[in-house]
Every structure is written in C-alpha cells, then in structure tokens.
N, C-alpha and C positions, 0 to 999 in steps of 0.2 A: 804467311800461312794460309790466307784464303784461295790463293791461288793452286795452293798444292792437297792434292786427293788423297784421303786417308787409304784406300786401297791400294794407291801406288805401294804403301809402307806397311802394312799389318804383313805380319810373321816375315818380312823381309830384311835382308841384310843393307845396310847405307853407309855411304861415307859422305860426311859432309867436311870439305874442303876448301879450308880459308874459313874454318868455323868463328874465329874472332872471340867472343867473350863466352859463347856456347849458348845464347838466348834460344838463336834457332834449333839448335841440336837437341836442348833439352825440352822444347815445346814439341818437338816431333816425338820422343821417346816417349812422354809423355800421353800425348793424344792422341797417337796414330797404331800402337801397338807395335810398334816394329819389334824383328827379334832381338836386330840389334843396331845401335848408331855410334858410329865411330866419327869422332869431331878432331879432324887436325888441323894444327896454323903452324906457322914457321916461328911464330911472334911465342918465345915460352912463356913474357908474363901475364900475354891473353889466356894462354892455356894452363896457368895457376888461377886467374881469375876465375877462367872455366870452372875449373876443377871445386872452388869457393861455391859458385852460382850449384852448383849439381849437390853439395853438402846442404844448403840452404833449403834448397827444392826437400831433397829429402825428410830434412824438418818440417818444413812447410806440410809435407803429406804424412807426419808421423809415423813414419817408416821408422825412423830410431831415434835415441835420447839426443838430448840439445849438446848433450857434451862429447859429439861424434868426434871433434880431433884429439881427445885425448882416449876416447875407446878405438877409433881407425891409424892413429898416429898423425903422422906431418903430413898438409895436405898439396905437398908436392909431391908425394908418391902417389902415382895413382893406384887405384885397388882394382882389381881383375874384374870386371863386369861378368855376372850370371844372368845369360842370355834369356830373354822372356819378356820380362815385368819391368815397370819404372821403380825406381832406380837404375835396376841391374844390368839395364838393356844399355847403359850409357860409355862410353871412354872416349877418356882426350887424351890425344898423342899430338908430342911437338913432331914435326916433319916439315922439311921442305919437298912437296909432291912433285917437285920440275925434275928428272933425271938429269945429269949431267952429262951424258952421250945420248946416243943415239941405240948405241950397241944395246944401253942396256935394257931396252923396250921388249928387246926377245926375252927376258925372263917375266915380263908381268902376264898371269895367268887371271881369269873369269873368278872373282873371288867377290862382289857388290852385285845387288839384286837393280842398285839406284845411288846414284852417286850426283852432290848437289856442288854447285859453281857460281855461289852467290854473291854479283859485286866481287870477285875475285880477279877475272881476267887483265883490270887492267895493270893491277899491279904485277900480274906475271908478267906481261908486257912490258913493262918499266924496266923491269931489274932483270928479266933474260932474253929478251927482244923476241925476233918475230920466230925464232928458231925453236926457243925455251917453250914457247904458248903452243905451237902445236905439236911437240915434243907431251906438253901438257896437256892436251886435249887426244893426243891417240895412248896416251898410259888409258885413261879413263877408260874409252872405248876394250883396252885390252884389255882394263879390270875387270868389268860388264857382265854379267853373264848373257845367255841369250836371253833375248827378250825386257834385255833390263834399259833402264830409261837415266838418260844424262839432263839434267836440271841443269839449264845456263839461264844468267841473267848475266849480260856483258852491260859495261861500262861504255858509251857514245865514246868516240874518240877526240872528242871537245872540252871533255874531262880530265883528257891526260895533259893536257895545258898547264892547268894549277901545279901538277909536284913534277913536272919536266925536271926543275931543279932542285932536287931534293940528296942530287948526289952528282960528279963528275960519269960515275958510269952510265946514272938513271938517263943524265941529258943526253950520253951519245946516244945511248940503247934508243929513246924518242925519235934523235935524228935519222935513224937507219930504219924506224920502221917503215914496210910499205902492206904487211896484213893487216886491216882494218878491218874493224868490226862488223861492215855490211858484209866483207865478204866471208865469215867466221860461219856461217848458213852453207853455203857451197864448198867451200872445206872439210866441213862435218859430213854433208853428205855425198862428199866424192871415196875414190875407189883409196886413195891414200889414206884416208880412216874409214868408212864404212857404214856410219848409219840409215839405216830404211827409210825414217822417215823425219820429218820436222814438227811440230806443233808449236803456233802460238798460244799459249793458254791463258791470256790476259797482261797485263803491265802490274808490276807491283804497286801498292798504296803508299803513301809518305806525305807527310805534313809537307815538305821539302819537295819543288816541282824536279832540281836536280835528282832524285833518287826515285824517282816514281820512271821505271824499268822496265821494257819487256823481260817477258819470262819464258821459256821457250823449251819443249820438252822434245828432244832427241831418243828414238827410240832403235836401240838393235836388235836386228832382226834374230826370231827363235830359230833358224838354218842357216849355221855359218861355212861358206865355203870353203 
C-alpha cells in the first residue's frame, strides 16, 4: 500500500487481478476513495474468502448489523456494489482474466481507469506459458482507458523454480518459456501493446526478502492512435 498513490484511485474505476483473499482490494476501497474496485481470482474459495473479509470490514465500520448473512443471505452470492463509499465501492468476481485466443482481444474495450497485477504474473506464466502472459498483459492495456496506469509487480524468474512441478502441464509450460521477466519492460512498452511510459515507484516491503518486489507503473497514453 505505501507504494501506491491515493490519487491514482479517488473517483476512479480499478480492477485488481489475482485479488487472492481481497486484503488489497479492500484496503484500497477503503482508503483511497475509489468509485469503484472490482477484485477477480480464478481461485472461487479465495473469492468466498474475499467475499467474508469485505462482510467483516463492513462490521468493523458499522455500516450494518453483526447479523449481515442472515439480513444479505449466503455469502457466496455476491450483492451489487453502489458505486461511491466503502463498502459499496467493492466486488469480487471469480474469472480467469487469460482469454483463450487471441481473436478474442478484439472485443475487450477501455472500461478501468487503473488495473493492478500484484505477484500475479508468474502464475500466469505457469499455467498458460509465454503466449497466455502476454495475451494477459495486452487485455489490460485494451481494458485501460487513456491515460490509465497498469500496477505490475512481477515475480523474478528464480521463483518459478519452487512450483515448476505442481502439475505435468505447469512443468512443460516452465520448459517452453523464453519471456522472462526482464524483458516484460520492453514488451509493455513496444508497438504490440503500447504503453508511453514505465515507472519504477519503489520495491514492495515484506518481512520475507523473497517477496520484497519491484513495483512498477505503466502508463497509457491520453491519445490513442
């Protein structure tokens, strides 16, 4: 959180991708004002967990009675967020954000003011190789609007060592890659996705020397050709 500017997010639309249990998601919605934070993971019992963590929150700030799942129902459904104020400003949706062609990047439209990629990448990496990752990285871009800014913190590729074998597919996918994360910078900002410019904005904090991360803000440009 210390890394990232409350002004990137006041009255702004976000998606944070690869949200995991929603800690980040709902500390942004939370403190930064946004209008709204949409938190997906592919993983649905992190995004019930989510869903828990954001009822909690709510209690926590006495926004409503302690006995919210039997006044909202089961809290695997999620409830429509009313864009604005914390709570309302929040949802979690399961998705997997990788498309599965290529084709179908022609229909994603400028719909995120700021879209976050936190410790994410290398598991995209893992499970759709080097195709699926920047298949993954030009959706964002075309999500974008102009002038909107892409949050990456990637995973060192030293890391992908430890779950190489975490599945028969995960291992080939590791053997076949050759995009690696240094070059994930000149990728971003080449003519086959398009961003203007780079930003390192610091390394994240972490008890843990393995997860103390650059962070790095990708910005598209407000004139798109």
């Amino acid at each position: 959180m210390s890394l990232l500017q409350p002004e990137w997010f006041r009255e702004k639309e976000v998606l944070d991708v690869g949200c995991n249990t929603g800690v980040l998601t709902i500390s942004i919605a939370r403190q930064f004002g946004p209008r709204l934070v949409v938190g997906m993971d592919i993983d649905g019992a992190l995004i019930h967990r989510a869903r828990r963590g954001l009822l909690l929150a709510k209690d926590e700030d006495k926004a409503f009675p302690e006995s919210l799942s039997k006044t909202y129902g089961d809290l695997s459904v999620p409830s429509l967020p009313q864009p604005g104020s914390f709570p309302g400003n929040v949802l979690f949706t399961q998705g997997n954000y990788v498309l599965d062609s290529d084709q179908r990047l022609n229909a994603c439209t400028p719909r995120y003011d700021i879209i976050l990629a936190m410790s994410v990448t290398k598991w995209v990496h893992l499970n759709w190789g080097d195709d699926g990752l920047k298949r993954f990285f030009q959706r964002a871009f075309r999500e974008l609007r102009p002038g909107g800014r892409f949050v990456l913190e990637p995973q060192p590729f030293v890391s992908y060592k430890r779950r190489k074998k975490l599945s028969e597919e995960i291992f080939a996918n590791y053997q076949q890659i050759r995009f690696r994360p240094e070059q994930f910078r000149e990728y971003l900002l080449s003519r086959e996705v398009g961003y203007s410019t780079c930003q390192l904005v610091g390394v994240s904090t972490h008890s843990s020397k393995g997860f103390r991360r650059p962070v790095f803000v990708y910005t598209k440009s407000e004139v798109q050709r």
